[in-house]
C-alpha positions as CSV (number, residue, x, y, z in Angstrom):
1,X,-11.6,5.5,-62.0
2,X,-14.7,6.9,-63.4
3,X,-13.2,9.5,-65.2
4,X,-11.0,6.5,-66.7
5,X,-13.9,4.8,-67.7
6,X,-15.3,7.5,-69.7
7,X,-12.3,8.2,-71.4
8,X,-12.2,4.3,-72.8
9,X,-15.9,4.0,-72.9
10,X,-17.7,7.4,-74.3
11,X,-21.2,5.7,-74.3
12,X,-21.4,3.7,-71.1
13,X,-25.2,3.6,-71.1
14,X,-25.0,0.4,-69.9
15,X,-22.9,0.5,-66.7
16,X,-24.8,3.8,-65.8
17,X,-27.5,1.8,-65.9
18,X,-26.5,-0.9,-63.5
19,X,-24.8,1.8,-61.4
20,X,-28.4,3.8,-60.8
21,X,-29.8,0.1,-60.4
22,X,-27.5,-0.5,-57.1
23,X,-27.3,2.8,-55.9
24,X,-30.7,2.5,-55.8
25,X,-31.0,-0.7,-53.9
26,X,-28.5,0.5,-51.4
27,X,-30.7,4.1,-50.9
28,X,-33.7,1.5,-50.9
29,X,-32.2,-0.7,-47.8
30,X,-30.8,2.3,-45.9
31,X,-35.1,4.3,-45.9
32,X,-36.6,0.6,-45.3
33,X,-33.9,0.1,-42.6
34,X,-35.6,3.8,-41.7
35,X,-39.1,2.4,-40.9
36,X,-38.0,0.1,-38.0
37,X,-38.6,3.8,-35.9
38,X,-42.0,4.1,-36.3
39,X,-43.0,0.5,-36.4
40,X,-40.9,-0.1,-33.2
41,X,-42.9,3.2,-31.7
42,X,-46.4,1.8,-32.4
43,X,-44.9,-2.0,-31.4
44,X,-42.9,-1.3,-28.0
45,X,-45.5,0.9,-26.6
46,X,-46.9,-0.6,-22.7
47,X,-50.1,-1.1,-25.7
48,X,-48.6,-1.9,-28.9
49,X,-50.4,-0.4,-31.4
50,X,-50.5,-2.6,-34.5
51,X,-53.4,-0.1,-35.9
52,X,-50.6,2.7,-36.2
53,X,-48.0,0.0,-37.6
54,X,-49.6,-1.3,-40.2
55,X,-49.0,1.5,-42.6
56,X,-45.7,1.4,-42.1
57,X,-45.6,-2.3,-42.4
58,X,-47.7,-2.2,-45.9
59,X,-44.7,0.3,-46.8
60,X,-42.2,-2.2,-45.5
61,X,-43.6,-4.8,-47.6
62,X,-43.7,-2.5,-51.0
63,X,-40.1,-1.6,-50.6
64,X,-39.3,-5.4,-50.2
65,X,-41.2,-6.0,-53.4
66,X,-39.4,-3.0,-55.1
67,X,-35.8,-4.2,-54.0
68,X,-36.8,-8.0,-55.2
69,X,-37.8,-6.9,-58.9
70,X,-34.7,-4.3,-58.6
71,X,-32.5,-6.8,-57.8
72,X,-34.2,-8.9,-60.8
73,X,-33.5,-6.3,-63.3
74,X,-29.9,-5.6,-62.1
75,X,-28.3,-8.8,-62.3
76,X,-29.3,-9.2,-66.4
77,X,-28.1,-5.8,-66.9
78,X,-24.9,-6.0,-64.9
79,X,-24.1,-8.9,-67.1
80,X,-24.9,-7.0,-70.2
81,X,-23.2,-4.1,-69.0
82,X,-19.6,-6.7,-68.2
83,X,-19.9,-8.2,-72.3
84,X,-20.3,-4.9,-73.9
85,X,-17.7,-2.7,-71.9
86,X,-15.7,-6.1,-72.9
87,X,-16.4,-5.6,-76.5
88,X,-16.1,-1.9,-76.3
89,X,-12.3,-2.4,-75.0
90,X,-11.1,-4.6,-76.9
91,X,-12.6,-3.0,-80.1
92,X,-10.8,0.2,-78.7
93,X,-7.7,-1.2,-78.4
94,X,-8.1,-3.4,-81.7
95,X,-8.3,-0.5,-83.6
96,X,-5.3,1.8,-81.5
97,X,-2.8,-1.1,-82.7
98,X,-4.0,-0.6,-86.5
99,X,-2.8,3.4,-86.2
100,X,0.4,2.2,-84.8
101,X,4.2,2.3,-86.5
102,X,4.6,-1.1,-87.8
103,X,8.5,-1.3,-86.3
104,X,6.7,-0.7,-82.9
105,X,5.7,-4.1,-82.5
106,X,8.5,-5.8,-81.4
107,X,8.5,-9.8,-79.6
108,X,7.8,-8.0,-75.5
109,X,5.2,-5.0,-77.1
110,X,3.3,-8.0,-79.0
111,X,3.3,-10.0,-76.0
112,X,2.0,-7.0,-73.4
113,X,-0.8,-6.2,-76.1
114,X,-1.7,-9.6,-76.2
115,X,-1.9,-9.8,-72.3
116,X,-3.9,-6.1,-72.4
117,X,-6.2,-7.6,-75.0
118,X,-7.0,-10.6,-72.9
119,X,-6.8,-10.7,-69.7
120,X,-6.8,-6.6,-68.5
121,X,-10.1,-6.3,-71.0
122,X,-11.6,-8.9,-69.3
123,X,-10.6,-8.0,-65.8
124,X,-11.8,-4.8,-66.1
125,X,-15.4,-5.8,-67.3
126,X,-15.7,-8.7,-65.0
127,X,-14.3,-6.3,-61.8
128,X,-16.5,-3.2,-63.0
129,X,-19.7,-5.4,-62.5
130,X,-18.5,-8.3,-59.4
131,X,-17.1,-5.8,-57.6
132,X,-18.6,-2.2,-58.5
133,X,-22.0,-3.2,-57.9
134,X,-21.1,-4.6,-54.2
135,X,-19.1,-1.2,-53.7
136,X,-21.9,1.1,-55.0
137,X,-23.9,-1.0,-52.2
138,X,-21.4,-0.7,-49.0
139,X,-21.3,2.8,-49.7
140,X,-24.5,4.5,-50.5
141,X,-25.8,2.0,-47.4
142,X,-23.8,3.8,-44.7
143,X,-24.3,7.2,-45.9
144,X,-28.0,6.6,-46.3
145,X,-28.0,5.0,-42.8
146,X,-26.1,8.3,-41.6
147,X,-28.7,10.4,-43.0
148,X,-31.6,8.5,-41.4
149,X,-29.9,8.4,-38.1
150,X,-28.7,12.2,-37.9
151,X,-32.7,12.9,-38.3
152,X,-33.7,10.7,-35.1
153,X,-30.6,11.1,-33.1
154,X,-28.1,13.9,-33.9
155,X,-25.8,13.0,-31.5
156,X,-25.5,8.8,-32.6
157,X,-25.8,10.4,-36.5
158,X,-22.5,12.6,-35.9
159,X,-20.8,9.3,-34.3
160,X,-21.1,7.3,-37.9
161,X,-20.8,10.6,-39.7
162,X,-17.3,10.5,-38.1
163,X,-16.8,7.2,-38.7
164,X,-17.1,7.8,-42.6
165,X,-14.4,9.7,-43.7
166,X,-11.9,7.9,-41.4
167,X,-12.8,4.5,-42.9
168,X,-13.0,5.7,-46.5
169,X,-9.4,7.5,-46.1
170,X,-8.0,3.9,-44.9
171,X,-9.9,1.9,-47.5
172,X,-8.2,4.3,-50.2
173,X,-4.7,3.6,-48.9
174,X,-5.7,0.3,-49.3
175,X,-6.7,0.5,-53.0
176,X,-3.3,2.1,-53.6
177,X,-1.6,-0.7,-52.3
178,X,-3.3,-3.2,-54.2
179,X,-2.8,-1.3,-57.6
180,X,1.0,-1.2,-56.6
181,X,1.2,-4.9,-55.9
182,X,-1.0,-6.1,-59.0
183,X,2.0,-3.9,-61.1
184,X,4.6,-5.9,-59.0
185,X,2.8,-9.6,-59.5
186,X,2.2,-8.6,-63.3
187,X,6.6,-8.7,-63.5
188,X,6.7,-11.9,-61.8
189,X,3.4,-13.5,-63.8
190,X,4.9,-12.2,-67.5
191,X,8.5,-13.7,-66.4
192,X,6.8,-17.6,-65.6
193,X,4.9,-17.1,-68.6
194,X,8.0,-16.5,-70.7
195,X,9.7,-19.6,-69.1
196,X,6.4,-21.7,-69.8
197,X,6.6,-21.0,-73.4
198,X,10.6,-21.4,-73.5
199,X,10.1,-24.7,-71.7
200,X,7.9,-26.5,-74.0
201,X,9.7,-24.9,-77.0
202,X,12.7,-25.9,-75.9
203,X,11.5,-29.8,-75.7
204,X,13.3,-31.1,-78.2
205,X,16.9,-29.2,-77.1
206,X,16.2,-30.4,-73.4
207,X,15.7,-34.0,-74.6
208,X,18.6,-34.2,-77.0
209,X,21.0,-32.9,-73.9
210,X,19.7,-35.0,-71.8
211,X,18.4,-32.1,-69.2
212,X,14.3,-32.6,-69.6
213,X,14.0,-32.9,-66.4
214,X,16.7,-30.2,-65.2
215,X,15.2,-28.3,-67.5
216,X,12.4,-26.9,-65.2
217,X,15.6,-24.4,-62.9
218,X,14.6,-21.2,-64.9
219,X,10.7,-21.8,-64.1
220,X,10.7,-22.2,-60.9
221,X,12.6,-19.5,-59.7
222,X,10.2,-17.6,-61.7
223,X,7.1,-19.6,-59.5
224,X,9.1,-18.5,-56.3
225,X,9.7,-14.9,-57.3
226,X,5.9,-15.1,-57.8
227,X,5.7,-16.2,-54.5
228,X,7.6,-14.0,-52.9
229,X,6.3,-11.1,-54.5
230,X,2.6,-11.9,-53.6
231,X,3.4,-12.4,-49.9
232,X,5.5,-9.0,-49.4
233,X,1.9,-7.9,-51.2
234,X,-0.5,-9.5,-48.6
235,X,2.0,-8.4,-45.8
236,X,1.8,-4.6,-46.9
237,X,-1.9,-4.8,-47.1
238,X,-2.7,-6.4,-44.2
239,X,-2.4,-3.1,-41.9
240,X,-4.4,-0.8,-43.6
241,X,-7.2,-3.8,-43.6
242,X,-7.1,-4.6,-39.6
243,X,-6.8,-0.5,-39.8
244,X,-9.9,-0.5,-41.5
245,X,-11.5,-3.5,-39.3
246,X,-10.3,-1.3,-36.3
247,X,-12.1,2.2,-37.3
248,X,-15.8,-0.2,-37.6
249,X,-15.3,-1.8,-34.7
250,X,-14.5,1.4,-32.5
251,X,-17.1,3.2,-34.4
252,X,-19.4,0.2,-33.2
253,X,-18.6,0.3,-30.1
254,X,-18.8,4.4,-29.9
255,X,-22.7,4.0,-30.9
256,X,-23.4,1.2,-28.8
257,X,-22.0,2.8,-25.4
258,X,-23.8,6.2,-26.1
259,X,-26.6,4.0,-27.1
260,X,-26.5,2.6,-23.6
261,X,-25.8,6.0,-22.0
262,X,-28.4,7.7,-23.7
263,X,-31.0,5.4,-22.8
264,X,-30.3,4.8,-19.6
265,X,-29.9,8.6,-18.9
266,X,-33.9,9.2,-20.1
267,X,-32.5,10.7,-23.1
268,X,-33.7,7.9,-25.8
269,X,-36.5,5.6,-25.6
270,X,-36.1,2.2,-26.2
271,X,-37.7,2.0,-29.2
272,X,-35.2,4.4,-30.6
273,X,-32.3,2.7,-29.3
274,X,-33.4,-1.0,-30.5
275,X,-33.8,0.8,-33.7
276,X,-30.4,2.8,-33.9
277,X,-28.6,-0.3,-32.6
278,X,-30.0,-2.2,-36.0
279,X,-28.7,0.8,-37.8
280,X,-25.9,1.1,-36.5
281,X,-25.0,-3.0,-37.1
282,X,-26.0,-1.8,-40.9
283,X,-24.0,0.5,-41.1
284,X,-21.0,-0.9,-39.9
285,X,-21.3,-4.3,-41.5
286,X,-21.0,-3.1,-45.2
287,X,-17.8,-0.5,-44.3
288,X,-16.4,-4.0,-43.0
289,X,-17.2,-5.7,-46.2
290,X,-16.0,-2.9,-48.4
291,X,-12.5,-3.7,-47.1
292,X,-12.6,-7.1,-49.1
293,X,-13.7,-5.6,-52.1
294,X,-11.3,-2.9,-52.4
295,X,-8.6,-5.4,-53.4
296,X,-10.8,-5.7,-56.5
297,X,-11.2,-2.2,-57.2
298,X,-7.2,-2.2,-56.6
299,X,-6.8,-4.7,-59.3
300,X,-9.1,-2.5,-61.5
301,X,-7.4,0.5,-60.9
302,X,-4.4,-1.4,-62.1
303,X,-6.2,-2.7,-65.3
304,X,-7.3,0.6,-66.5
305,X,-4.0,2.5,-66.3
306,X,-2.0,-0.7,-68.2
307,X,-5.1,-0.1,-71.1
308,X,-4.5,3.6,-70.7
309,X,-0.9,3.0,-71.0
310,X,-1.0,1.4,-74.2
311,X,-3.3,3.6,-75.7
312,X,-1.5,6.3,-75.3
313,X,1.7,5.5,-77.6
314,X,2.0,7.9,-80.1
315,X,0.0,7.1,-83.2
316,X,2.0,7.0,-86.5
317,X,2.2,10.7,-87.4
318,X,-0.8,11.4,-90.5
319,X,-1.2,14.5,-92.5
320,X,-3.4,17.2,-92.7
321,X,-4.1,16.5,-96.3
322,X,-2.9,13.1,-97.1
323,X,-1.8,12.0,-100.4
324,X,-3.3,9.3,-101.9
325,X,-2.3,8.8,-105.7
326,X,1.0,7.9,-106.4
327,X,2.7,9.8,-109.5
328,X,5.2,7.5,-110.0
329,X,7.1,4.5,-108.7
330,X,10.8,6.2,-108.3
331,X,12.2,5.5,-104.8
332,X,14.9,8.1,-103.5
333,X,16.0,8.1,-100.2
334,X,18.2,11.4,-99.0
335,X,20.4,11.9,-96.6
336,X,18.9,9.1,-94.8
337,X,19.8,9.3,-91.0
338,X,18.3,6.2,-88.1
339,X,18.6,5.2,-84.8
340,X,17.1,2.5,-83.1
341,X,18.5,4.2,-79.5
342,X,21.3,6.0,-78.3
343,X,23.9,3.6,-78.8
344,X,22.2,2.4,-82.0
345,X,22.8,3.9,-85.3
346,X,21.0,1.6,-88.1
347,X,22.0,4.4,-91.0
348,X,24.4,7.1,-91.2
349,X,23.9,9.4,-94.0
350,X,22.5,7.1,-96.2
351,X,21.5,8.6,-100.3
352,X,19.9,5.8,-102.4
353,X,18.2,6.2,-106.2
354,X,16.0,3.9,-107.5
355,X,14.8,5.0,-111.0
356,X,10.9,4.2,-112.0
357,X,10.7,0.5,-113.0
358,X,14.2,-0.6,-112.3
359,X,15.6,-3.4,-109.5
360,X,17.9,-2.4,-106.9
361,X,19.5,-5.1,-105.1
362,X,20.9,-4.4,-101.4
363,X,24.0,-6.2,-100.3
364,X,26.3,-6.4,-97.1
365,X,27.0,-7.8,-93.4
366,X,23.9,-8.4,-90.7
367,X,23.5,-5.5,-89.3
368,X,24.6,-3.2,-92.1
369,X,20.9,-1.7,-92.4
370,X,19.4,-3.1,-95.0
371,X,16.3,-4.2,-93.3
372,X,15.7,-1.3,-91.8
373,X,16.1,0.3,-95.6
374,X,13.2,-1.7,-96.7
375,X,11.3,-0.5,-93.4
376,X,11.7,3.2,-93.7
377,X,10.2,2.6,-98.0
378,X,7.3,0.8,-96.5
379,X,6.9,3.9,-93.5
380,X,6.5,1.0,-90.9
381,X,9.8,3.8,-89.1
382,X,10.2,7.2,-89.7
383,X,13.3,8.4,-90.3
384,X,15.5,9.9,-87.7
385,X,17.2,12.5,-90.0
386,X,16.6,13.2,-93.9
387,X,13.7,11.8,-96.1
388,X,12.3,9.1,-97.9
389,X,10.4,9.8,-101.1
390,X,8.2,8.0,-103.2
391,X,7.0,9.1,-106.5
392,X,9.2,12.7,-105.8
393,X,7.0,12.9,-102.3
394,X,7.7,12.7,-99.1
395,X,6.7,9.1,-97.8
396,X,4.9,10.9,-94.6
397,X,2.8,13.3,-96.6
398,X,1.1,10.0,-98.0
399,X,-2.2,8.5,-96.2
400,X,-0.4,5.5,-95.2
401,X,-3.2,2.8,-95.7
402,X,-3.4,4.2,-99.5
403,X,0.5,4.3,-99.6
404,X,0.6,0.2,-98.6
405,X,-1.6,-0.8,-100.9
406,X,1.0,0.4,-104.2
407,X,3.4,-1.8,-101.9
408,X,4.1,-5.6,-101.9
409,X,6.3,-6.8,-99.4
410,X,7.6,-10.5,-99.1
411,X,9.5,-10.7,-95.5
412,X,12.4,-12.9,-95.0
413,X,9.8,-14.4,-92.3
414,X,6.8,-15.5,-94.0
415,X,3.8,-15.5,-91.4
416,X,1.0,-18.1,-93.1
417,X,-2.6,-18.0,-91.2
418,X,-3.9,-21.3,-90.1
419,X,-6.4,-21.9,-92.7
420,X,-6.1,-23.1,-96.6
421,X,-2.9,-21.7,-99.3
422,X,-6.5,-20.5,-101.0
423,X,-7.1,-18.0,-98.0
424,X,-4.1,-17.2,-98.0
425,X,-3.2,-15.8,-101.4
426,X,-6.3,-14.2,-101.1
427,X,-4.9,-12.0,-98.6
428,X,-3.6,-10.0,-101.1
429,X,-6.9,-9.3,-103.1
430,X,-9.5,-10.8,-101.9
431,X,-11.1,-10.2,-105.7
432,X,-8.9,-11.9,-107.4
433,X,-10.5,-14.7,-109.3
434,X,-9.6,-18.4,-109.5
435,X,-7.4,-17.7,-113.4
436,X,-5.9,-14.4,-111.4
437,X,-4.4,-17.2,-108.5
438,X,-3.5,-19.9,-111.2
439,X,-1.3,-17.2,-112.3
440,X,0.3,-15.5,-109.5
441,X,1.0,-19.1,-108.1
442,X,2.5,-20.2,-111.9
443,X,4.4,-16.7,-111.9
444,X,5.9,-17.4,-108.0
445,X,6.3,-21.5,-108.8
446,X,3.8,-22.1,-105.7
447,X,1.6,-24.0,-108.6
448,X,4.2,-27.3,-108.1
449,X,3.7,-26.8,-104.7
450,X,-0.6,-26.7,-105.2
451,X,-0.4,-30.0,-107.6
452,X,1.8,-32.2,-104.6
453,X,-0.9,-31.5,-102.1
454,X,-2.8,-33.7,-101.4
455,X,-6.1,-31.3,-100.8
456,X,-4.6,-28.8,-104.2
457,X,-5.7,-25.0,-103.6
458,X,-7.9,-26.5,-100.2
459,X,-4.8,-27.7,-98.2
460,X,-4.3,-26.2,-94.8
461,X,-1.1,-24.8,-93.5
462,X,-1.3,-25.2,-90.2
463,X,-0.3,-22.7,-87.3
464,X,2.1,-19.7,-88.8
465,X,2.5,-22.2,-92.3
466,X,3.8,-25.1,-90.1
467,X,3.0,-27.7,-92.4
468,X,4.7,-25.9,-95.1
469,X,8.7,-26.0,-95.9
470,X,10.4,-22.7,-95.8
471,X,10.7,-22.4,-99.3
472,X,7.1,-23.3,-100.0
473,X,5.8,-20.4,-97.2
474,X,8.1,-17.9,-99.4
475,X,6.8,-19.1,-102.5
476,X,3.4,-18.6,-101.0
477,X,4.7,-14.8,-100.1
478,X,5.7,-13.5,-103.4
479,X,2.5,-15.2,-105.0
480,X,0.9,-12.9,-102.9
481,X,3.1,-10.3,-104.8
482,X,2.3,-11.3,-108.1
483,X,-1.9,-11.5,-106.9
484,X,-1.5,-8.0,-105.6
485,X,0.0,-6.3,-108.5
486,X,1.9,-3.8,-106.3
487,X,3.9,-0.6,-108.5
488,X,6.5,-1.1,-106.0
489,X,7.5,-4.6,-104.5
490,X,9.9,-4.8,-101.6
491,X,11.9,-7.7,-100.6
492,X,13.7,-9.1,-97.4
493,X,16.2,-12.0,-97.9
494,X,13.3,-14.1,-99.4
495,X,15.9,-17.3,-100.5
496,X,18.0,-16.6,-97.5
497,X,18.3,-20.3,-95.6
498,X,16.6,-22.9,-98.2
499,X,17.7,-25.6,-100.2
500,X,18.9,-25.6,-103.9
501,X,15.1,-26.4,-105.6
502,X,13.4,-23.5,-103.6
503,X,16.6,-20.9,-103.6
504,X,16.1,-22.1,-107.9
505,X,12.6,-21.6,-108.0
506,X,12.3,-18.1,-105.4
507,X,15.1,-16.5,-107.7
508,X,13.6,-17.4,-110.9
509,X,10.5,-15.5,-109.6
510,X,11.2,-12.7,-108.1
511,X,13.6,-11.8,-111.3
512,X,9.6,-12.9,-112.9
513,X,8.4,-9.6,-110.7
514,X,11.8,-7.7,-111.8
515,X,10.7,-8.0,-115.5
516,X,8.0,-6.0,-115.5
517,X,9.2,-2.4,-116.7
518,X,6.1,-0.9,-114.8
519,X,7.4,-2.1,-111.1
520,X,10.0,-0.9,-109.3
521,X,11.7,-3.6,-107.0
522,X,14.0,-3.3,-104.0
523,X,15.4,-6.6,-102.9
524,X,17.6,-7.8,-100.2
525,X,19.4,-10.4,-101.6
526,X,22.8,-12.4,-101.9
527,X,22.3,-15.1,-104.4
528,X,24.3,-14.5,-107.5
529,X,21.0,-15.7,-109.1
530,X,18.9,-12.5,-107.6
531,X,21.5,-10.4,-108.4
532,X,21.6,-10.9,-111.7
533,X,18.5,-9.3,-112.4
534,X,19.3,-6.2,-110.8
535,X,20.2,-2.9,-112.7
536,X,22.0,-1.6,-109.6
537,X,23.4,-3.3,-106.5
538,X,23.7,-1.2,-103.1
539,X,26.7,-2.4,-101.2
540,X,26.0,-1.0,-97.2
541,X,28.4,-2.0,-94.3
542,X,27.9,-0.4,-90.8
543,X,25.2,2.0,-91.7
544,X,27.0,3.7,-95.0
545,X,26.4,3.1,-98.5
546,X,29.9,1.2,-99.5
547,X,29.5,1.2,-103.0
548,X,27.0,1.3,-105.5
549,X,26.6,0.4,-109.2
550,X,25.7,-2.2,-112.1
551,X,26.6,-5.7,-110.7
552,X,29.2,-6.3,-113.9
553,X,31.2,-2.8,-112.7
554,X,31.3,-3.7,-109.0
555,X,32.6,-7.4,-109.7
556,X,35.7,-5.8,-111.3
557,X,36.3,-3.2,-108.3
558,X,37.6,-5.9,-105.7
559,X,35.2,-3.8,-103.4
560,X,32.7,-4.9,-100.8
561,X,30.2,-6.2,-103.0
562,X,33.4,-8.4,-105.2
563,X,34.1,-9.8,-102.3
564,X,30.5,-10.8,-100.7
565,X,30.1,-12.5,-104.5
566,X,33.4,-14.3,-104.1
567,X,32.8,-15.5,-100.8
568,X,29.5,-16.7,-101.5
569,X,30.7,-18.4,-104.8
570,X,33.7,-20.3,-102.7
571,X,31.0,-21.7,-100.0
572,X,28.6,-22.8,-102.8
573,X,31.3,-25.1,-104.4
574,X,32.1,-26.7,-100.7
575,X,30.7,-30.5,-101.0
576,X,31.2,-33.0,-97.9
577,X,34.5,-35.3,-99.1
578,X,34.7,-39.4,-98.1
579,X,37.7,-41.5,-98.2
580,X,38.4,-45.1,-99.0
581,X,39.4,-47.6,-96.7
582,X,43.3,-46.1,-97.3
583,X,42.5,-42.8,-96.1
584,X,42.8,-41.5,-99.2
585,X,40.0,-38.9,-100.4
586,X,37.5,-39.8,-102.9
């Protein structure tokens, strides 16, 4: 666990601190503990001789005072010690995820990073103070109890010294249990926090079928899982606990009869005995209270390894000597081969051209691959098989910070942070002065969005853009386009599910970014608008590059992309009929 510690914290002045503080208030107790022998000597005599007990007394009364201002001093740096390792793993982890490919983060990864952030980096801290500090004490008490002993009595001393090992063995079983049942609860806890969020999201379906209150079936069978799963963990525990409990009462029980015997036999005064029986007491009585805490240190054994865990997936692969300037803005991909699993072939064989300043428009079914297209140009996957080149270079001999910012990308899911459509657009260059956003937002036709809000450029978006539309959170996205100024702009289904005035007013912009002879854009699009202003559409079905070419040639083909046109085309002119009172349509 120590070891662990280091490994996420290389400058843990701060714990080391508070650990030397309690080890020495446990060595402290254990020596003042020691002085009951020869006060007890000069007190229990037929005479008692307070003369020869004072000194010992006046020491007594020192090491108190020491222990009280120790004890002062460790509390304030405990807590100290708790916020910093806090910071320092959060920080850690914070800036592991930024090194990370982009297509790790899927909806579960995002979620257990979220729980690491949280509530492991806070467990940890809050366990490696509550608890650590109580454990340094029921240790280093015992063995410094042992030590005094075995120089009065060797006989009681090797009694507790056997005790030791016995008790710590047990206690460490225990610790393994407790890891292995905080990993089983953790399943159960994530599955009736899922539910939680699915219940309230799914408010408004519940209501409308009528099932609100039915609605609850899926939760609590997660809450009795959770159940179940925490009893079978406090029944599995409980023997090496009463084990442990056993080994300090027999050891007890061991000092106190030869205790007896030996003072009964001659062999030990009573002075001694009175004293070793106090000892003894102290020794026992923190072994008995370490069996309470090592469910915490269980719990942070369990927290360190799910932050080790995450921390070690593999980093994004970076180059020796990383390319940072881009020569041009050509886009090739060769021989592309990707897999998403076994079973799961996104791309087979895929060869793609996209010449310096020109628009390439990709085409075809869900699931053909052209997401993962625009993924593998951005780097946020490397490529199974083949390469991806950018400028003439291979995308992976880039420095990938440098390489994002020659990219714009506007996703077909457009996240918005809760704050103003200012902040927002800012995102993109936080330079960028007030006649730079006027224009990006006139280029992306955000600006008729801006001059209906009530608060302009100072309007909040709410949560994720809630209190946008669809279209306006996409018009928002390829402003952020037109602010950044990107060589290369990449495009996922940005006027994919929105009404006629914002599929009108998306198209008419992003063939605004395609005009620019300088840029090279790669957009995933169906609209015969969009498609327009491409000089070559990419037809890809299951994987494979079905056809490419200028739009004009592959209309007259009757191929994949003729017939994607035409069926688009036929569901545009659909319009909802109504009849008169004869039947008869209108």
């Amino acid at each position: 666990m120590i070891r662990q510690l280091h490994r996420l914290w290389p400058e843990p002045a701060p714990l080391h601190r508070f650990a030397a503080l309690q080890a020495a208030l446990a060595i402290l107790q254990g020596l003042l503990l020691g002085l009951l022998f020869p006060i007890l000597r000069a007190v229990l005599r037929p005479e008692p001789d307070f003369a020869a007990a004072t000194p010992w007394l006046l020491f007594g009364a020192a090491g108190v005072l020491l222990h009280w201002l120790l004890s002062v001093l460790a509390t304030p740096v405990g807590f100290a010690a708790s916020g910093e390792l806090g910071v320092a793993l959060r920080m850690r982890l914070m800036g592991h995820l930024t090194t990370l490919p982009l297509g790790w983060f899927t909806a579960e990864r995002k979620g257990t990073f979220v729980r690491t952030v949280t509530s492991a980096a806070t467990s940890i801290s809050r366990l490696c103070v509550v608890v650590g500090g109580p454990v340094i004490t029921c240790t280093l008490v015992p063995v410094t109890v042992t030590a005094v002993t075995l120089t009065v009595d060797w006989r009681l001393g090797l009694v507790l010294l056997a005790t030791l090992p016995v008790a710590f063995l047990l206690l460490r079983h225990c610790r393994r249990k407790t890891a292995a049942a905080c990993a089983d609860m953790e399943v159960a806890a994530n599955e009736i926090a899922a539910r939680a969020i699915e219940y309230g999201q799914a408010q408004p379906v519940l209501r409308a079928a009528g099932q609100s209150r039915t609605g609850t079936r899926q939760l609590d069978a997660a809450l009795t899982e959770h159940h179940r799963r925490y009893a079978r963990a406090l029944n599995e525990s409980l023997l090496p606990t009463l084990s442990v409990t056993a080994v300090v009462t027999l050891g007890f029980l061991a000092v106190l009869a030869l205790g007896v015997h030996l003072l009964t036999s001659g062999a030990l005064a009573v002075a001694d005995t009175v004293a070793l029986l106090v000892l003894a007491v102290r020794f026992l009585e923190p072994l008995g209270a370490l069996a309470g805490h090592v469910h915490g240190l269980g719990a942070l054994d369990y927290g360190l390894d799910r932050v080790h865990q995450l921390l070690r997936t593999p980093r994004l692969p970076a180059p020796a000597n990383p390319i940072r300037r881009l020569p041009h803005t050509g886009i090739d991909l060769i021989d592309i081969t990707h897999t998403y699993g076994p079973d799961r072939p996104a791309l087979a064989g895929v060869t793609i051209h996209c010449p310096p300043g020109s628009t390439t428009a990709l085409v075809g079914p869900s699931g053909s691959g052209k997401t993962t297209v625009i993924r593998l140009i951005a780097r946020f996957l490397d490529t199974t098989e083949g390469s991806v080149r950018l400028g003439g270079l291979d995308v992976r001999d880039y420095d990938h910070p440098g390489l994002l910012t020659h990219l714009a990308i506007v996703f077909q899911d457009v996240y918005l942070f809760d704050t103003t459509i200012e902040d927002n657009l800012r995102l993109a260059r936080p330079a960028a002065t007030h006649a730079e956003l006027t224009a990006a937002a006139r280029a992306a036709r955000l600006d008729e969005v801006v001059d209906r809000l009530p608060q302009g450029w100072r309007t909040r978006v709410g949560e994720a853009g809630a209190q946008l539309s669809g279209g306006e959170r996409q018009r928002v996205a390829i402003a952020r386009a037109f602010l950044k100024q990107a060589p290369i702009v990449l495009i996922d289904e940005a006027a994919s599910a929105l009404d006629a005035a914002n599929e009108a007013a998306i198209s008419a912009a992003i063939t605004e970014l395609a005009r620019d002879p300088d840029r090279t854009v790669v957009v995933i699009a169906h609209r015969p608008s969009t498609l327009a202003a491409a000089d070559q559409v990419i037809a890809l079905d299951a994987g494979r590059v079905a056809e490419s070419g200028a739009p004009s040639e592959l209309l007259g083909t009757g191929g994949a992309f003729a017939r994607i046109h035409q069926q688009f085309t036929h569901a545009r002119g659909w319009r909802i009929a109504t009849r008169d009172q004869q039947g008869a349509p209108r």
